[in-house]
C-alpha positions, -999 to +999 in steps of 0.1 A: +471+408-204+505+411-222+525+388-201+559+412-210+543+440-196+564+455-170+550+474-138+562+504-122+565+497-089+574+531-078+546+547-097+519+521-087+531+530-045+533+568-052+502+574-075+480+543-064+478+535-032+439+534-035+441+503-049+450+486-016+443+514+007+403+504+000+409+470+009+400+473+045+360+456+044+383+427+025+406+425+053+378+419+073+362+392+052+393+372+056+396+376+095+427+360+093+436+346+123+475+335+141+491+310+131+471+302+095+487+301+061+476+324+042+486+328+003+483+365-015+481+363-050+490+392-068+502+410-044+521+438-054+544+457-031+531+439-002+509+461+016+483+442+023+508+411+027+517+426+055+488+439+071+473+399+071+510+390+085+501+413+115+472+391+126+497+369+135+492+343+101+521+329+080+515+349+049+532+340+014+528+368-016+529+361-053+526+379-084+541+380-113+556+410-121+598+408-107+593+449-101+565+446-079+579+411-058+615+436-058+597+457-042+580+439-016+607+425-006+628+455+002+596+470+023+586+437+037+618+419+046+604+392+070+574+381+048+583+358+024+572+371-014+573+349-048+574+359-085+546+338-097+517+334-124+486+333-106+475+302-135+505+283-123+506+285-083+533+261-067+533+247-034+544+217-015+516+227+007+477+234+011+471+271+027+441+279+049+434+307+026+439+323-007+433+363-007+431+382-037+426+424-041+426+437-077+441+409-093+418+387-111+404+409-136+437+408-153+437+371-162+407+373-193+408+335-197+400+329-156+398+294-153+434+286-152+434+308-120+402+292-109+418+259-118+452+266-094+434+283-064+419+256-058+447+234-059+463+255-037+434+255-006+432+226+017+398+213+018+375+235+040+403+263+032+383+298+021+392+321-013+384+356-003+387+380-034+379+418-047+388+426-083+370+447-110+332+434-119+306+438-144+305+475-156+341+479-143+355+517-159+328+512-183+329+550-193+370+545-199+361+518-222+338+537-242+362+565-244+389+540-254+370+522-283+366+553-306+396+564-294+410+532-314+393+537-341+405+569-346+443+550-351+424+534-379+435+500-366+412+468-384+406+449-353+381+460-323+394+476-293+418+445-276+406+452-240+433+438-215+404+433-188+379+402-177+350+422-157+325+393-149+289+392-130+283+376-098+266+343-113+293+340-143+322+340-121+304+322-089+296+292-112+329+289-123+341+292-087+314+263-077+327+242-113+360+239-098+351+230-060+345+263-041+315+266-030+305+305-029+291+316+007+293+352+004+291+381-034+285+413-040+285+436-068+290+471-058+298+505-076+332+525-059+335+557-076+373+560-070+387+595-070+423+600-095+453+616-073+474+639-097+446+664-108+442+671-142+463+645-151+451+616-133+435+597-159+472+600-180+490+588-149+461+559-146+462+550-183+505+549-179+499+527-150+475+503-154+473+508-196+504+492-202+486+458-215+466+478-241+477+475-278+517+469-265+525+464-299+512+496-308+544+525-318+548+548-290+536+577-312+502+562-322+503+549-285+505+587-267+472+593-296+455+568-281+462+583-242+452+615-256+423+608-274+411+587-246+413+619-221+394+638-246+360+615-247+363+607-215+367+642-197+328+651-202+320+622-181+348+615-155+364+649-151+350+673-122+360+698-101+395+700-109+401+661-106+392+630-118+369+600-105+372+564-121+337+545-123+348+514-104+326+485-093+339+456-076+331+422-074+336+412-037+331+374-022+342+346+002+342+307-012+351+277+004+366+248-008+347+215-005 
């Protein structure tokens, strides 16, 4: 992920609240309980911040991007929110938990991450997580790759995005101490607010970190020839539906 990219936090609230409005089953894996310390990394505006602070837990949010934590904070006033890398975590303490929705799958080397939620948990301490898994979008990335080519760029499609398998990322989890108790792998066909052009509003949105360097007039090419291949296979009934799957699972730190 381009580490300049900037979010909009406005956007992301108004046009995406599906990414932590299906959080709910995750919530419950947590069961976050009063009076634990709870750490959510990449946490966005805070939504789901604050639903684990209404359990009654002392809840800390992190992510990196100043618009979202600005944002947080002005919704979430009494929950205390961090701009923070979620390679580079930084506490003077251990938390009973780390959560994670939708996060991970932006860091494409993950082991830093890995590396610093572990640090972070206090032994016995559990790493509950959801992000994007193996065959993640898959029929947006192969509407983006020729849409690349068409630019008549030399290098392959740069994709922003780390989609692992249960065993690839649950041996990396168990490499660095955390010893996986619970992972699925599930398909979450996720319907696009804003009609017919959903997947633009998605690709503005969550795109950002793809080809950044590219000029914004062989940029909106890219957009447009992406919504061309991938209308036969995403577009129906007037609106558009994402092929997500998610990698969902509960780890414990040894």
């Amino acid at each position: 992920m381009d580490q300049n990219a900037k979010w909009d936090a406005n956007l992301y609230d108004e046009k995406h609240s599906f990414v932590w409005k299906m959080a709910a089953g995750l919530l419950d894996l947590l069961e976050a309980k009063p009076g634990e310390s709870i750490l959510d990394v990449g946490c966005g505006t805070g939504h789901l911040t604050a639903q684990i602070a209404a359990t009654g837990a002392r809840v800390t949010g992190v992510d990196r991007s100043p618009e979202m934590i600005q944002q947080a904070r002005a919704t979430h006033p009494a929950i205390s929110f961090e701009v923070m890398d979620a390679r580079h975590l930084a506490f003077p303490g251990a938390f009973d938990a780390v959560f994670s929705n939708a996060t991970l799958h932006w860091i494409t080397n993950p082991e830093p991450a890995v590396t610093a939620i572990a640090s972070v948990l206090k032994p016995g301490g559990r790493f509950v997580a959801e992000f994007g898994g193996k065959g993640n979008v898959d029929a947006i990335m192969s509407a983006l790759r020729p849409a690349w080519q068409t630019l008549g760029q030399p290098q392959p499609f740069p994709s922003p995005w780390y989609y692992p398998s249960v065993a690839e990322y649950s041996s990396l989890l168990e490499r660095h101490g955390l010893e996986v108790t619970y992972a699925l792998l599930f398909d979450r066909p996720t319907p696009l607010e804003d009609g017919e052009n959903g997947l633009r509003t998605w690709l503005n949105m969550f795109g950002g970190s793809i080809a950044p360097n590219l000029p914004a007039e062989l940029h909106e090419k890219l957009i447009a020839e992406t919504i061309r291949q991938a209308r036969p296979h995403l577009f129906r009934d007037g609106h558009w539906t994402l092929d997500y799957r998610r990698l969902r699972l509960l780890a414990r730190k040894l």
